[in-house]
C-alpha positions as CSV (number, residue, x, y, z in Angstrom):
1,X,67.5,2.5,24.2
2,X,66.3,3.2,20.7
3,X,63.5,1.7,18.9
4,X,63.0,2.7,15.9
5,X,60.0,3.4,13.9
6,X,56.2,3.3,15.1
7,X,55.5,0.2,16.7
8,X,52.8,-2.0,16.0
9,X,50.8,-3.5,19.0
10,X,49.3,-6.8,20.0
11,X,47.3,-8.0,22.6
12,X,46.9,-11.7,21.9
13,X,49.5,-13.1,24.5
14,X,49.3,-16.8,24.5
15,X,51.1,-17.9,27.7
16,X,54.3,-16.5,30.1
17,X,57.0,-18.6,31.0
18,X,60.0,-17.8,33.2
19,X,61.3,-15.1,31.2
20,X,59.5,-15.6,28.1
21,X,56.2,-14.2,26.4
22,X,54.7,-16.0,23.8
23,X,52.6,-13.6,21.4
24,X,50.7,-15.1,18.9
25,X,49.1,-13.7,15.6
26,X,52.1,-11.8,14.7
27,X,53.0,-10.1,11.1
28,X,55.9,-9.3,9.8
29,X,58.0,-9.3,13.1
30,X,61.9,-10.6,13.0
31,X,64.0,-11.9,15.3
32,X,66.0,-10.3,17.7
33,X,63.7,-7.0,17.2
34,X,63.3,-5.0,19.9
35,X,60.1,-4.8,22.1
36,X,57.7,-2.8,24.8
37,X,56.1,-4.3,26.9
38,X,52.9,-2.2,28.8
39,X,51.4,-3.6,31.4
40,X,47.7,-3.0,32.6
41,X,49.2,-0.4,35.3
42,X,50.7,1.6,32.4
43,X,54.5,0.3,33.5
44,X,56.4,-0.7,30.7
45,X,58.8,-3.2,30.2
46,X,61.2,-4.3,27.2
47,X,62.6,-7.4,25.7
48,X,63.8,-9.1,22.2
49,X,62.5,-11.7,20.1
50,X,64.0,-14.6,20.4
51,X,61.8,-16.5,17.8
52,X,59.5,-16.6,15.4
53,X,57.0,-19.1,14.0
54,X,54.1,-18.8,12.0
55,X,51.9,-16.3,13.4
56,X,54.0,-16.7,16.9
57,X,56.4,-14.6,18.5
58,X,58.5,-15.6,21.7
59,X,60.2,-12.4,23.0
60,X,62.7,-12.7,26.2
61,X,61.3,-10.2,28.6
62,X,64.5,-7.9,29.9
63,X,63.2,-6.9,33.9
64,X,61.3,-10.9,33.8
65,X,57.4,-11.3,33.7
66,X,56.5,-11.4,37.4
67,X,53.6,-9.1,37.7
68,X,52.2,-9.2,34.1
69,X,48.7,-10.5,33.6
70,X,48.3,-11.5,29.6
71,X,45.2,-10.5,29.7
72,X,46.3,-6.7,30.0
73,X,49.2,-6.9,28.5
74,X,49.8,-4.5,24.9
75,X,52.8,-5.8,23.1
76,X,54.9,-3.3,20.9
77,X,57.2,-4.8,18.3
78,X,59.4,-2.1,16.6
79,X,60.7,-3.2,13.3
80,X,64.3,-2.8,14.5
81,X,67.0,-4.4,17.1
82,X,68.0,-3.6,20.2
83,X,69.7,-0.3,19.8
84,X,71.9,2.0,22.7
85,X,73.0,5.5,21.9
86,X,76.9,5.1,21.5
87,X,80.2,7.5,22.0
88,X,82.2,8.8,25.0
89,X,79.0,9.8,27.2
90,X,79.7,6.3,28.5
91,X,82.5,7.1,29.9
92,X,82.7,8.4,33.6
93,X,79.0,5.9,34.4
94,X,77.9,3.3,36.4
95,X,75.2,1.3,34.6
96,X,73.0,-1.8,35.1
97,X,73.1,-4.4,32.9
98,X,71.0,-3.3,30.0
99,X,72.3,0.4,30.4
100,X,69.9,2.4,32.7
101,X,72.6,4.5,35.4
102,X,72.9,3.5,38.8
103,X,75.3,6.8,39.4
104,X,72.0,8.9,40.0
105,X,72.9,10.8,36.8
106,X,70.8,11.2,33.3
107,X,70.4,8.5,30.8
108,X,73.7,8.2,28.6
109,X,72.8,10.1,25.1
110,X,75.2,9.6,22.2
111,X,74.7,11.0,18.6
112,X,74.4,7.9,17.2
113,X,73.0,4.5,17.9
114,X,74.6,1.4,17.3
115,X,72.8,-2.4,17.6
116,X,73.8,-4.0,20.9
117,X,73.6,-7.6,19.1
118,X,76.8,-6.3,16.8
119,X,78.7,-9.0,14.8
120,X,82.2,-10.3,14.5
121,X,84.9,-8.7,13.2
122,X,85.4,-9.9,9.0
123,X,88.1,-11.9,8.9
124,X,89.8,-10.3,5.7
125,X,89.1,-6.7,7.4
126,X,91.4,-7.9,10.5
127,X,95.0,-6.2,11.5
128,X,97.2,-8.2,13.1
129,X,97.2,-7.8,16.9
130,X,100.3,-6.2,17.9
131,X,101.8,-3.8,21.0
132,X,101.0,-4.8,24.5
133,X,98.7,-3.8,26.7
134,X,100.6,-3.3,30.2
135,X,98.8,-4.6,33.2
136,X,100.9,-3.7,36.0
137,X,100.6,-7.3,37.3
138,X,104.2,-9.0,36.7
139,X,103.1,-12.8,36.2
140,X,101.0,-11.1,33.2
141,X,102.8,-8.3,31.4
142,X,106.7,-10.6,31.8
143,X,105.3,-14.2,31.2
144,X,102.0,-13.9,29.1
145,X,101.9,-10.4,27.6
146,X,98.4,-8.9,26.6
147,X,98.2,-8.1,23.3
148,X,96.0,-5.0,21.7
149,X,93.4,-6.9,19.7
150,X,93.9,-9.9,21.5
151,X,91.1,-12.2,23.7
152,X,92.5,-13.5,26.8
153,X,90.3,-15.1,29.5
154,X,91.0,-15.8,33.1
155,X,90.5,-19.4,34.3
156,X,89.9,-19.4,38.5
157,X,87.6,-21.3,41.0
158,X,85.2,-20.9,43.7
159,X,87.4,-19.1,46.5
160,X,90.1,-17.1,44.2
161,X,90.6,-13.6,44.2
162,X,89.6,-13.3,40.5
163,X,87.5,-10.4,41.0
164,X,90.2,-8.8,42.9
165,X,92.6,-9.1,39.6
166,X,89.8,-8.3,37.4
167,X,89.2,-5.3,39.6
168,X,92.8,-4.3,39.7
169,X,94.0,-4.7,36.3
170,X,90.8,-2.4,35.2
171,X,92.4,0.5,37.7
172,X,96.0,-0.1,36.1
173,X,96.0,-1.3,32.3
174,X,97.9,1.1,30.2
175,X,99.1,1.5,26.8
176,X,101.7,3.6,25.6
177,X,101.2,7.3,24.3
178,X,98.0,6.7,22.9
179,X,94.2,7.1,24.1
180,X,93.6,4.1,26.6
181,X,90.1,3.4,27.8
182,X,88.4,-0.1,29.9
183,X,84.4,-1.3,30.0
184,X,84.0,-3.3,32.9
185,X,80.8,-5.7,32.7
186,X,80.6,-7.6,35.5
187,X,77.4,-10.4,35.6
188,X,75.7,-11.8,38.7
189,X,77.8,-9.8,41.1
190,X,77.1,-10.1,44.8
191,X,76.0,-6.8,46.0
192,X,78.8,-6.4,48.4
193,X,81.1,-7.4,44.8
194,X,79.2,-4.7,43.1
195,X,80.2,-2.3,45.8
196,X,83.5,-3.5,45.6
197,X,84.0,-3.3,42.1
198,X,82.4,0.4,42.1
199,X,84.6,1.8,45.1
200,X,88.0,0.4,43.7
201,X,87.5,1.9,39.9
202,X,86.3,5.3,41.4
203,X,89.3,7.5,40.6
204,X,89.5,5.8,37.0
205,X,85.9,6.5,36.3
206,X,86.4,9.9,37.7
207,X,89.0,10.7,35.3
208,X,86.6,9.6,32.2
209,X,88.9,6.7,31.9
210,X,85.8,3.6,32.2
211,X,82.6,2.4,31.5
212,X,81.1,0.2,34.2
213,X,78.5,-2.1,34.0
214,X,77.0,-4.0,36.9
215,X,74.6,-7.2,36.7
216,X,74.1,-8.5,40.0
217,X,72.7,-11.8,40.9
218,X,69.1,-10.5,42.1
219,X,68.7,-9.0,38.6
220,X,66.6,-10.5,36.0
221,X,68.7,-13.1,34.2
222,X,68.0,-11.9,30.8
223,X,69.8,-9.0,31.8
224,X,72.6,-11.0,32.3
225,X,72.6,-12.8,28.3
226,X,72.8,-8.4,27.5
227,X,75.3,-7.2,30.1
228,X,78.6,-8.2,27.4
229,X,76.9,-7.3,24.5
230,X,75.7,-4.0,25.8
231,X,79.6,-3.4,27.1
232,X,81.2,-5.2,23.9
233,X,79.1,-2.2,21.4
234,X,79.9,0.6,23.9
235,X,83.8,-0.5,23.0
236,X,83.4,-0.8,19.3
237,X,82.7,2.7,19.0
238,X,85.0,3.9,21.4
239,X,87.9,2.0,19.1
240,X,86.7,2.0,15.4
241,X,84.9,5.4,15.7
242,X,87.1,6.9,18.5
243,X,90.4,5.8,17.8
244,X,90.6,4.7,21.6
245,X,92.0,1.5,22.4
246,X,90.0,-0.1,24.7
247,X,90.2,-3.5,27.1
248,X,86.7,-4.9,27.5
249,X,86.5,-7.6,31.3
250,X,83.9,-9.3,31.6
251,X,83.3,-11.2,34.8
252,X,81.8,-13.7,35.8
253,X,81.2,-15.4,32.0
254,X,80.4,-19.2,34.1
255,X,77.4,-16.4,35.2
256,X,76.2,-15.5,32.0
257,X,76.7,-19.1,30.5
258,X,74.1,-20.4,33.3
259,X,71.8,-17.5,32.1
260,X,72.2,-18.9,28.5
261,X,71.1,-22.4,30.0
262,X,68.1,-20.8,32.2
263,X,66.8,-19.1,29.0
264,X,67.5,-22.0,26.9
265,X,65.5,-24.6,29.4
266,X,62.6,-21.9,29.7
267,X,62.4,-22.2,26.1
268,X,62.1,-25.9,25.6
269,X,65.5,-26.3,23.7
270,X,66.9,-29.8,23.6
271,X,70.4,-30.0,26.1
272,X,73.8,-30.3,25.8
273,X,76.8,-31.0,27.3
274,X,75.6,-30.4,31.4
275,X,72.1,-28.6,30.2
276,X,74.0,-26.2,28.4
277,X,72.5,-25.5,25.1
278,X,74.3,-26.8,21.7
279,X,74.6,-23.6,20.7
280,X,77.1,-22.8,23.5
281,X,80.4,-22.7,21.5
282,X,78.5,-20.4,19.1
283,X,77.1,-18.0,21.2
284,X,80.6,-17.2,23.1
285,X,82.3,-16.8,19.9
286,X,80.0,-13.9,18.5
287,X,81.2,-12.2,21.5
288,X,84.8,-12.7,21.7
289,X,84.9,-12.7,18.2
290,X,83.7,-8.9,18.4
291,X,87.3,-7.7,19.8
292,X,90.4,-7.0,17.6
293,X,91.8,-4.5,15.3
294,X,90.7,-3.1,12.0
295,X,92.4,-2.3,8.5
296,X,92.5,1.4,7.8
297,X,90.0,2.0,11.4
298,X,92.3,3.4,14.4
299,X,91.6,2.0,17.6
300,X,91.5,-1.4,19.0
301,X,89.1,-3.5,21.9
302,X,91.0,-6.3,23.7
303,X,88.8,-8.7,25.9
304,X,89.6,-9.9,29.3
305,X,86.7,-12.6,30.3
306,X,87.0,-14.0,33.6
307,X,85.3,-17.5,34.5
308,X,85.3,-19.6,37.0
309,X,85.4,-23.3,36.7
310,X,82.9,-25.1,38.6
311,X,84.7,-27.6,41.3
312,X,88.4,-26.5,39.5
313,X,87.2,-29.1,36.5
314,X,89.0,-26.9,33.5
315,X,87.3,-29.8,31.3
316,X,83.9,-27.9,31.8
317,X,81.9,-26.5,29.1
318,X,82.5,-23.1,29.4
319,X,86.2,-23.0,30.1
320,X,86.6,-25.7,27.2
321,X,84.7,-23.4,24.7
322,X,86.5,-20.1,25.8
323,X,89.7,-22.5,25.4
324,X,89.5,-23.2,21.7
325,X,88.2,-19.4,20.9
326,X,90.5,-17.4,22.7
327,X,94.1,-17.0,22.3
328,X,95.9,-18.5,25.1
329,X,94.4,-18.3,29.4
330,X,95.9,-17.2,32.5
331,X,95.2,-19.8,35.4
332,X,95.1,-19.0,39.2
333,X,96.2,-22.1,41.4
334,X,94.2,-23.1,44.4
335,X,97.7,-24.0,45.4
336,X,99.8,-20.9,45.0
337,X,96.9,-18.9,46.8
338,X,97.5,-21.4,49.5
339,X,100.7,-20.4,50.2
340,X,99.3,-17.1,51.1
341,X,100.9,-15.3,47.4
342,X,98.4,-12.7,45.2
343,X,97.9,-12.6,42.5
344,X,97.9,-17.0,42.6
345,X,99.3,-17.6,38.9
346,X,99.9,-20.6,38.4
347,X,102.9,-19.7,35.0
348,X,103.1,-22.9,33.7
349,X,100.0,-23.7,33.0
350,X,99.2,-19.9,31.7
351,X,99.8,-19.0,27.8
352,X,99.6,-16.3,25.8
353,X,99.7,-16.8,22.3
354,X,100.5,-13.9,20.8
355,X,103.0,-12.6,23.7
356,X,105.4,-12.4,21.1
357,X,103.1,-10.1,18.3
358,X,103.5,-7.7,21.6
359,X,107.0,-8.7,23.3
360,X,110.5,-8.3,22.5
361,X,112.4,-5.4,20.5
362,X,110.6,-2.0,19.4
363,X,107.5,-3.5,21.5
364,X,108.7,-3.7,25.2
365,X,112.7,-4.9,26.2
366,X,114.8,-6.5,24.2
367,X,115.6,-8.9,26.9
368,X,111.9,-9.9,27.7
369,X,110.7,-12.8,25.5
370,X,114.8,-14.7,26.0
371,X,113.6,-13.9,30.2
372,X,110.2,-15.0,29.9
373,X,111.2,-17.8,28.3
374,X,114.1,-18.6,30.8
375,X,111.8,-18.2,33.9
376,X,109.6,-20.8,32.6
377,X,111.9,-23.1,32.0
378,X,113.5,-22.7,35.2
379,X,109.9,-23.4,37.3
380,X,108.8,-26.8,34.9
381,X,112.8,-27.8,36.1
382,X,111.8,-26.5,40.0
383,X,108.7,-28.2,39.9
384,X,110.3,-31.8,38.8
385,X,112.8,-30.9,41.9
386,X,109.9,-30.7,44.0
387,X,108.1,-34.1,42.7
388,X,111.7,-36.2,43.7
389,X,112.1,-34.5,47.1
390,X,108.8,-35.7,47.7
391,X,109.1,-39.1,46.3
392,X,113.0,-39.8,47.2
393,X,113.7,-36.9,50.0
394,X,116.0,-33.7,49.5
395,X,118.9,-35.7,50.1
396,X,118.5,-37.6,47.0
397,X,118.8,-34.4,45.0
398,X,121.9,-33.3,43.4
399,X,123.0,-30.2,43.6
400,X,121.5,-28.4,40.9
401,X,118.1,-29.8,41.8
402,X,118.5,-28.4,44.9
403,X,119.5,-25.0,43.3
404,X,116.0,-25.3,41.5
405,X,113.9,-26.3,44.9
406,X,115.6,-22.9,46.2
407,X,114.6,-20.9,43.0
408,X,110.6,-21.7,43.4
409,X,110.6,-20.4,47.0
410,X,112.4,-16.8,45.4
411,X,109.9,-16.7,42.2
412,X,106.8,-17.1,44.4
413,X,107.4,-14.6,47.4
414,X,110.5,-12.1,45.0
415,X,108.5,-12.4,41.4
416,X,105.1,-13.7,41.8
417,X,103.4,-11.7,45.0
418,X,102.5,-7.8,44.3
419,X,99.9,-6.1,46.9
420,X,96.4,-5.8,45.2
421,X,97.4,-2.0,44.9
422,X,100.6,-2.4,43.6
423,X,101.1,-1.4,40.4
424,X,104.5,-2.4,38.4
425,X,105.9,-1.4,35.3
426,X,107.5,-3.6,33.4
427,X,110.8,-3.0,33.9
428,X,110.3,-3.7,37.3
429,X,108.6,-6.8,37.0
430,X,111.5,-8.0,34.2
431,X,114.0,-7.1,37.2
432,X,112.2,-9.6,39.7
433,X,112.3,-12.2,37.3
434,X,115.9,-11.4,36.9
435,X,116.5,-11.9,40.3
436,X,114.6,-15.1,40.4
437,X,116.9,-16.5,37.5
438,X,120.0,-15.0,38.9
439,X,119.7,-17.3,41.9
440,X,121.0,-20.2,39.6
441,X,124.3,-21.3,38.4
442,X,125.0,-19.3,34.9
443,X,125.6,-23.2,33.6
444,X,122.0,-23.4,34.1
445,X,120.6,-20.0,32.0
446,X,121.1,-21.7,28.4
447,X,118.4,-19.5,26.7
448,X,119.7,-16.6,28.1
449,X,122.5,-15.0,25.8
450,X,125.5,-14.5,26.6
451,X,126.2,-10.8,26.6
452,X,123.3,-10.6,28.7
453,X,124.8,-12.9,31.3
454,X,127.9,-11.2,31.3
455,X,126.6,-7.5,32.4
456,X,124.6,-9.2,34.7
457,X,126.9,-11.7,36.7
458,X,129.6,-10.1,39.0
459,X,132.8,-10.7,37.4
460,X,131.5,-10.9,34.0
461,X,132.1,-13.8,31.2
462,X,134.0,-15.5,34.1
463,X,131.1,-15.8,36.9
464,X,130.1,-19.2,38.0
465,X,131.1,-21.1,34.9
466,X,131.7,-24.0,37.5
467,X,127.8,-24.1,38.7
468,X,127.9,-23.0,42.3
469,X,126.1,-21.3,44.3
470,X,125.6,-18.0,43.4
């Protein structure tokens, strides 16, 4: 960590409180400046103003203040922000959440050093996002395409293998024919999930590929509020300075919005919605804001933030927020994981809104967005099949209902499920959801043209033109 110039110290610490020291008779200190803290034992610690009134400071302290005695404690404020050396030394290292290795190699040095606080992108300096970024997962590359540039969270609840998909699409994202790289920051992770996550992105750390950051839940929770920023300004200059493009997950962000909320109640702030403070919306935006592309910079940093909603309730504060800042969600179903299928998309209630910036002709397959589109018509039709069986009784149905109620069977077990290894290219995932489709009359694939149809269907323009079975 840099701090720049000589620091000036002071010894007049008023009181400690959770995570907080407040320092009083203060000149010419700002906020968010970065801070040492020495205790009487000569070990130092560091934190960041959070505030600053009158003659007082309140600085959050980074490893907490248990230990500290204010009467011995020498406070060093030093006239700059929180700064981490920058560059492709991150690469290839494990890291804890404010950037100190847990690989058992040297602190990361970069040539330069770049403010972990960072700022959003300026809106009239923006490029469009465009060209996907391939996940090897089929419900997410064929149905709601990741875009470079693009912010795309992951809604789940307690008990669903979202760290599992988190894990694996870090090991498997690619992007065509051009330098590809992934910062993982994971936030109050289990230490057997910290394991995990370390052991299953070995080989792509090994290869210089990733950038992993690990908070776990035993670590100070201010650690916590820096784990994204710290990984969101490692990406920035891997894109904007090294013309890498670069997907950024973050997991778990429900994690890092309760360490908002324990900071925010330490410091006295008037709640909001469920305790969380009113600057909630705020805060998550000036870090998914920090992702896109730039005019005339190469490069690009595409975020992946994970949460999980507390009891399912999508209506909570943090999925809410992330909802109107982000660009579309994936959802796993505490249903489809039920029935025993990974990853447990639920499609129709996933989006991506600028799948088509990334999808179609000269992007992936000329075929994909007319499939895509196909495939989730077909399942809202299944899934009103299944509603009358279950009201009226299969006999009820006619027979193309009963076409459909046999389609969502074949799109959960033929499209949906992939092993938590298994890594698909697209082509392969486009041909399960052809399969899928192809289980259904050709009357019933309306959005799928023509000439498509025919050098699909055995016996060409002719094939089941009367509805049945296939």
């Amino acid at each position: 960590m840099s701090t720049g110039p000589e620091p000036v110290e002071y010894t007049a610490v008023r009181e400690l409180r959770g995570p907080l020291a407040v320092v009083e008779g203060v000149a010419g200190v700002g906020w968010d400046e970065f801070v040492t803290l020495t205790l009487g034992s000569g070990e130092r610690r560091h934190g960041v103003v959070l505030e600053v009134r009158d003659d007082l400071a309140v600085v959050q302290v980074l490893e907490n203040t248990s230990g500290m005695d204010p009467s011995a404690l020498r406070i060093a404020f030093s006239g700059s922000p929180l700064k981490i050396p920058v560059g492709e030394g991150w690469l290839g290292r494990t890291c804890d959440g404010k950037g100190a290795p847990l690989d058992g190699g040297p602190p990361v040095f970069g040539a330069v050093s770049a403010a972990v606080e960072g700022v959003a992108i300026n809106p009239v300096r923006r490029r469009p996002p465009a060209e996907p970024v391939l996940t090897g997962i089929a419900a997410v590359d064929a149905l709601t395409t990741l875009v470079r540039g693009q912010k795309l969270p992951v809604f789940s609840s307690a008990g669903l293998p979202h760290l599992e998909l988190a894990v694996q699409i870090a090991a498997q994202a690619t992007t065509a024919g051009e330098r590809f790289s992934v910062v993982f920051a994971g936030m109050g992770l289990t230490h057997a999930d910290a394991f995990f996550v370390s052991d299953a992105l070995a080989e792509r750390s090994a290869a210089g590929e990733l950038s992993l950051l690990l908070n776990t839940a035993d670590d100070p929770v201010i650690e916590r509020i820096l784990t994204p920023r710290l990984a969101l300004t490692v990406a920035e200059h891997l894109a904007f300075s090294g013309g890498r493009h670069v997907l950024v997950i973050m997991t778990d962000m429900t994690a890092y919005a309760e360490a908002l909320r324990e900071v925010s109640s330490a410091r006295g702030e008037i709640p909001a919605r469920r305790a969380y403070p009113g600057y909630l919306y705020s805060d998550l935006a000036s870090l998914y804001e920090r992702c896109g592309r730039i005019l005339e910079r190469p490069g690009s940093v595409t975020v992946l933030p994970v949460l999980t909603m507390p009891a399912g309730d999508i209506t909570h504060p943090v999925p809410d927020l992330t909802g109107y800042i982000t660009e579309g969600q994936i959802v796993l179903s505490p249903q489809v994981h039920a029935e025993g299928i990974y990853p447990p998309v639920d499609a129709l209630s996933s989006l991506s809104r600028l799948m088509r910036k990334g999808a179609g002709p000269d992007r992936t397959r000329p075929d994909h967005l007319e499939v895509a589109a196909q495939l989730l018509a077909a399942l809202a039709r299944a899934r009103q099949a299944g509603e009358l069986a279950e009201l009226a009784g299969e006999s009820a149905l006619s027979a193309t209902d009963r076409h459909y109620l046999a389609m969502y069977p074949a799109f959960l077990r033929g499209f949906l499920h992939q092993g938590s290894e298994q890594k698909l290219t697209l082509d392969e995932s486009l041909e399960r959801a052809w399969q899928v489709l192809l289980t259904l009359p050709r009357s019933e694939l309306g959005m799928l043209p023509a000439a498509l149809l025919d050098a699909r269907l055995p016996g060409g323009a002719d094939a089941r033109q009367s509805g049945a079975a296939p």
